[in-house]
N, C-alpha and C positions, 0 to 999 in steps of 0.2 A: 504494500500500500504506500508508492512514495508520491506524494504530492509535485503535483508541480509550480517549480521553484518562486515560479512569477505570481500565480495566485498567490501563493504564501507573502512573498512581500507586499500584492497590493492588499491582504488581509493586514500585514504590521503597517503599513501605511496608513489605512484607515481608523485602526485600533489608535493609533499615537494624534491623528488629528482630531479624535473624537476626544481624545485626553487630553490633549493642549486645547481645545473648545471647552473643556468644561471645568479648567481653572481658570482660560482667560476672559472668556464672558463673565461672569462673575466681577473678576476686578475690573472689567472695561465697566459696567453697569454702575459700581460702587461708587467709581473714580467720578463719573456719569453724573451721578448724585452730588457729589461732594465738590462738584465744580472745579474739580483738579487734572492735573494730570495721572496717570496711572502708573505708578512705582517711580513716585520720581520724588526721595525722601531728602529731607533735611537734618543730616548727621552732626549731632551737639558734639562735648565734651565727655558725656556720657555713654558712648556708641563704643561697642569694643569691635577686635576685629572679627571675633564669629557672626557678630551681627551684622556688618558691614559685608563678608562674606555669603552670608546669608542671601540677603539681598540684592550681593549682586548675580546668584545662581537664578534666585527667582525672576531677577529681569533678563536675564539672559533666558530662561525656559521662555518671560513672555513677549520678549523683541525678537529673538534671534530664531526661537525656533518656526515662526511663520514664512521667513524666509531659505531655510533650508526645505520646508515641506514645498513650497512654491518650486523651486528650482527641480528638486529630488520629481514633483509632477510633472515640468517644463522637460526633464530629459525623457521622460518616460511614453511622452507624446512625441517626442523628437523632434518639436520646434527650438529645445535649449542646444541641441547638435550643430557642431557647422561643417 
């Protein structure tokens, strides 16, 4: 029973953008409300570096990872090929 390979990726494809959707709507709605920008913090004197760290994983999952899934779809269609 071995799968093929391509269905399996475009199952972790859709599984990973169903899971970056349902942490980043959430803080896009929040941010929404709150008339701000979305993870875009104000670090005091109090901030150590696990939190700092922290934060900056979390905006990395919610900036960066919409444009690796964009691109990763863009080759896949093969208009990202030249």
């Amino acid at each position: 029973m071995t799968e093929n390979p391509s269905q399996t990726n475009v199952w972790l494809f859709r599984l990973f953008t169903a899971l970056w959707m349902a942490t980043a709507i959430p803080i896009t709605i929040f941010s929404f409300f709150l008339l701000e920008l979305p993870l875009w913090p104000e670090f005091d004197a109090e901030s150590t570096p696990e939190g700092i760290a922290l934060w900056a994983a979390t905006a990395a999952w919610f900036y960066v990872t919409p444009v690796a899934l964009i691109i990763v779809a863009r080759r896949w269609s093969g208009r990202g090929t030249s």
